[in-house]
C-alpha positions as CSV (number, residue, x, y, z in Angstrom):
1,X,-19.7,87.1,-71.9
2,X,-16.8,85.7,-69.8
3,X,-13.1,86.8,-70.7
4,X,-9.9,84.6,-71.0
5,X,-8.0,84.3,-68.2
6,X,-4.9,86.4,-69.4
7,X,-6.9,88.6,-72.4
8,X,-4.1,91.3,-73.2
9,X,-1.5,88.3,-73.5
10,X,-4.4,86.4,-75.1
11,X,-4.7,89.3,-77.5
12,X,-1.5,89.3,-78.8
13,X,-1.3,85.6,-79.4
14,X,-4.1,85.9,-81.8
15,X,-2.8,88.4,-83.5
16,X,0.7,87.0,-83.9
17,X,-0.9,83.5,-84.7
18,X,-4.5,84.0,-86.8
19,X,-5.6,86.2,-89.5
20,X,-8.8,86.9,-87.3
21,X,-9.2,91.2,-87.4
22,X,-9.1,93.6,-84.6
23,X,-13.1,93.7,-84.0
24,X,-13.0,89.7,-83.7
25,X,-10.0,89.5,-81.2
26,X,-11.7,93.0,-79.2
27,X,-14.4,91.3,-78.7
28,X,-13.0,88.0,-77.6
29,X,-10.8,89.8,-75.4
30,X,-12.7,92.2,-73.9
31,X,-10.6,95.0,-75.5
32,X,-11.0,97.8,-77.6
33,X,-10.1,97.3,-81.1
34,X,-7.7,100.2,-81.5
35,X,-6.0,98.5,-78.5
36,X,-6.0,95.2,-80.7
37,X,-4.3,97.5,-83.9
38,X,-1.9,99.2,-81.2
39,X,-0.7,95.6,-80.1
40,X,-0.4,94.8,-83.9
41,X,1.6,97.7,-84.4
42,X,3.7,97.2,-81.2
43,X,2.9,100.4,-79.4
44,X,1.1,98.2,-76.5
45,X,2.3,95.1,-74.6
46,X,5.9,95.1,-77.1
47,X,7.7,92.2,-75.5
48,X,5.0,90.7,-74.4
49,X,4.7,86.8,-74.6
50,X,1.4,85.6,-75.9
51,X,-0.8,83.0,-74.3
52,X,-2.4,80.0,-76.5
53,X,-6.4,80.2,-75.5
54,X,-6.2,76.6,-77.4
55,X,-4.2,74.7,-74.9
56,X,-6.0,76.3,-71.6
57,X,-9.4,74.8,-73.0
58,X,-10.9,78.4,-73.6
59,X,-11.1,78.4,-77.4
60,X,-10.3,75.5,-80.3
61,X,-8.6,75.2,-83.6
62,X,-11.9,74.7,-85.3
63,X,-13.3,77.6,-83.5
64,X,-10.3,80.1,-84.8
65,X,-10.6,78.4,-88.2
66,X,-14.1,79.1,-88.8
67,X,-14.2,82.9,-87.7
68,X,-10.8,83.5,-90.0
69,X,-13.3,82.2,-92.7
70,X,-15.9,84.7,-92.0
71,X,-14.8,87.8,-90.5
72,X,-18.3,88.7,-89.1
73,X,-18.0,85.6,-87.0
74,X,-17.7,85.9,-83.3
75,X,-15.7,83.6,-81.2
76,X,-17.3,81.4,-78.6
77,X,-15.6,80.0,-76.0
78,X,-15.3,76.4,-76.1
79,X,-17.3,74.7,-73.0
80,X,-15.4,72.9,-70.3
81,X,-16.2,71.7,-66.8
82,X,-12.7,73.1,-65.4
83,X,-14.6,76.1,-63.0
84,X,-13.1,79.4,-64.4
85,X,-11.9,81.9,-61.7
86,X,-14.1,84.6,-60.2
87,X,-13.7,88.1,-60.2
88,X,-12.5,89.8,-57.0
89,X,-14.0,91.4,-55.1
90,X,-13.6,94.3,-52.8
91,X,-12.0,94.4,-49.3
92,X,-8.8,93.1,-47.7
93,X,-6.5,90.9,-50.5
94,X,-5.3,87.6,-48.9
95,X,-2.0,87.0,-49.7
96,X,0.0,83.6,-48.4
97,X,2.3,84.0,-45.4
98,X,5.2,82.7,-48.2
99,X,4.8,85.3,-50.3
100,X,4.0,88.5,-47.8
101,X,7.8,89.0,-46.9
102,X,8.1,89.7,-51.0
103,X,5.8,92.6,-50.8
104,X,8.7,95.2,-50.0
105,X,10.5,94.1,-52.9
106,X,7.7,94.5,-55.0
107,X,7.4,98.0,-53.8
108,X,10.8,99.0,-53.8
109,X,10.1,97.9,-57.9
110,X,7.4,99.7,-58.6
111,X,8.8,102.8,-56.9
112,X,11.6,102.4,-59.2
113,X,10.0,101.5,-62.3
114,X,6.7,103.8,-61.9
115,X,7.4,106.5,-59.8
116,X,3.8,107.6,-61.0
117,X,2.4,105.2,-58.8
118,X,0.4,106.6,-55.7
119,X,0.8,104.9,-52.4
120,X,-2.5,104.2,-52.4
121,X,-2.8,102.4,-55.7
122,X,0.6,100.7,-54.6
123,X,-1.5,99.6,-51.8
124,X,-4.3,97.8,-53.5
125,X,-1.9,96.3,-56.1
126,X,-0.1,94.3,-53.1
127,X,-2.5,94.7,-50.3
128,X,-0.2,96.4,-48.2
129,X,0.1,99.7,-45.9
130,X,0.6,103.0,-46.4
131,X,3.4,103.0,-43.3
132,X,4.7,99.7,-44.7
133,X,5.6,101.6,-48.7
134,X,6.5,104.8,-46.7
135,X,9.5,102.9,-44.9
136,X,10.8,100.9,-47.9
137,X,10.6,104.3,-49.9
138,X,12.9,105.9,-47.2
139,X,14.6,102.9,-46.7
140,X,13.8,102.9,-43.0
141,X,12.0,99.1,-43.4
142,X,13.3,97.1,-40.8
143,X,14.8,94.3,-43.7
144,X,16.1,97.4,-45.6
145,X,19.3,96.0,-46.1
146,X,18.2,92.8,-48.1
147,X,15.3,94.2,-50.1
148,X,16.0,93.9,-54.2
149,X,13.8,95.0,-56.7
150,X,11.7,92.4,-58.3
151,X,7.9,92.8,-60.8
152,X,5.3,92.0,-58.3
153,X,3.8,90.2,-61.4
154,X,6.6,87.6,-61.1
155,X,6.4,87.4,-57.4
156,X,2.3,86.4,-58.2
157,X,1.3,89.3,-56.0
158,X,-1.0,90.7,-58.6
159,X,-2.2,89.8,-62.1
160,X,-0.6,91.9,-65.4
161,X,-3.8,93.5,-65.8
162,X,-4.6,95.1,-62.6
163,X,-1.0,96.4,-62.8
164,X,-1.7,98.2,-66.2
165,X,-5.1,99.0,-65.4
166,X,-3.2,100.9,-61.8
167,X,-0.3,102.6,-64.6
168,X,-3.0,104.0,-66.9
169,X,-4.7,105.7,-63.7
170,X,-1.6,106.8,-62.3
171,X,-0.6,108.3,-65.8
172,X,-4.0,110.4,-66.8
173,X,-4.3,111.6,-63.1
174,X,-0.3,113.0,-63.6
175,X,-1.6,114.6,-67.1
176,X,-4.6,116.0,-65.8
177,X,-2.4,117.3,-63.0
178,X,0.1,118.8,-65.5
179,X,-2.7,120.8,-67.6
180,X,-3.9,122.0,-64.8
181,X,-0.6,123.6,-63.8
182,X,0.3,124.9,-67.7
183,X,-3.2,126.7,-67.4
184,X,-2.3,128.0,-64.1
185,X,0.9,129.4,-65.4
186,X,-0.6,131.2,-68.6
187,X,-3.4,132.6,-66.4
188,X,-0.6,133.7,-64.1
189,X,1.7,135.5,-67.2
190,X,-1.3,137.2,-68.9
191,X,-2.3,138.5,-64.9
192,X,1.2,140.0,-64.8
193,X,1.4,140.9,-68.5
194,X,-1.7,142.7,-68.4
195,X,-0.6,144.8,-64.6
196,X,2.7,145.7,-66.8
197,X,1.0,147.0,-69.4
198,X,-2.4,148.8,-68.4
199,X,-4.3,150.1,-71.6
200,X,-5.4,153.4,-71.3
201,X,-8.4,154.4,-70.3
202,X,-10.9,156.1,-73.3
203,X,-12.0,159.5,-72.9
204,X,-15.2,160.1,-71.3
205,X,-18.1,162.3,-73.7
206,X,-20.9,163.7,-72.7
207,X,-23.9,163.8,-74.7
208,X,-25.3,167.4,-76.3
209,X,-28.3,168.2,-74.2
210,X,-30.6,168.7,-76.4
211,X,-33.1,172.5,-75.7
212,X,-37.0,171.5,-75.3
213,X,-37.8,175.1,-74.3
214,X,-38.2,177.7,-77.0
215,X,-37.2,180.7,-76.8
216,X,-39.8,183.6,-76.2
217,X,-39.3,186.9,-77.8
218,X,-37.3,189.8,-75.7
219,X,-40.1,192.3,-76.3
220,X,-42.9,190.6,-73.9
221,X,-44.6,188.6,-76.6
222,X,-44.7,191.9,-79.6
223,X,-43.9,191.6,-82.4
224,X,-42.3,194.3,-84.5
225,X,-44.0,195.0,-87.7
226,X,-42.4,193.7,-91.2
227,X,-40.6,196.7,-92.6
228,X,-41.1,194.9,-96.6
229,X,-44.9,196.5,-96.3
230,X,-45.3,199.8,-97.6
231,X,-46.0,202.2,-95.4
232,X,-49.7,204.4,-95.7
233,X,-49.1,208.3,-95.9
């Protein structure tokens, strides 16, 4: 099923503008509904200015009117011959010779804005180098002087989504990285609790051997007469 060209800004459009609920828009959207109720409740995307699917030709009035009616409706897209824009792919990202001296500015913003941000992901973002974000970081680019911080969203050197998409990476990785080192550290204090304090060590027992052997009789094997019988005169 093809998505909307913009479906996060898409997203919040509907929900600001139809009574449609948050499996119908997920689905439309290519979302996850608890995103959709996030959105709704302003912990995702607050600020963010929603696009009309109806004027772009991807979805109409009647469409959104009919699915509000039944809420197990699905929404179709409407059908139009404008050709809708294809995925890309992997590999080098063109970007215009007007728009490449931008790229430090772009970086110099998202090192501000999301120190988080590897220089690798920086890298696919804007299609630049590693050497290239290492001198605007240390301010050692050869335009230093002029660069100013500006979204590389704005600039049009990547797309809202692939931005998030590179934040929500960046994010988990630094949380899996900072469990790791909380568990590190406790393993560490009970190490150096436990060399402080060494519980004493419990008593060794032996087991009774138990005797097999019996005993034989002092007198070579003899036995003494009972002195309970009467004796004969």
């Amino acid at each position: 099923m093809p998505l909307p060209l913009m479906p996060k800004a898409t997203a919040v459009w509907l929900v600001e503008n139809t009574t449609l609920t948050f499996k119908q828009i997920a689905d439309y959207c290519g979302l996850h509904e608890l995103e959709i109720q996030a959105i709704a409740d302003g912990e995702v995307a607050p600020g963010m200015h929603g696009t009309d699917p109806t004027t772009s030709g991807q979805l109409t009035q009647a469409e959104i009117e009919r699915c509000q009616e039944d809420p197990d409706g699905k929404l179709v897209f409407a059908k139009t011959d404008i050709p809708l824009p294809k995925a890309r792919t992997r590999g080098a990202r063109y970007t215009p010779v007007a728009k490449r001296n931008d790229k430090p500015d772009a970086i110099e913003w998202l090192s501000k804005h999301y120190p988080e941000l590897a220089d690798a992901q920086i890298g696919r973002i804007l299609g630049t180098t590693k050497p290239t974000i290492k001198a605007v970081r240390e301010r050692t680019h050869w335009n230093a002087h002029n660069i100013r911080p500006r979204s590389p969203v704005e600039l049009g050197l990547c797309s809202l989504t692939e931005l998030e998409g590179e934040i929500i990476k960046a994010r988990r990785a630094k949380q899996r990285a900072e469990d790791r080192k909380r568990r590190a550290e406790r393993r560490a204090q009970r190490e150096a609790e436990a060399a402080a304090n060494p519980q004493p060590e419990a008593p060794v027992t032996e087991a009774p051997v138990q005797e097999t052997a019996q005993e034989l009789p002092s007198d070579g094997g003899h036995t003494a007469p009972s002195t309970d019988e009467p004796q004969q005169n």
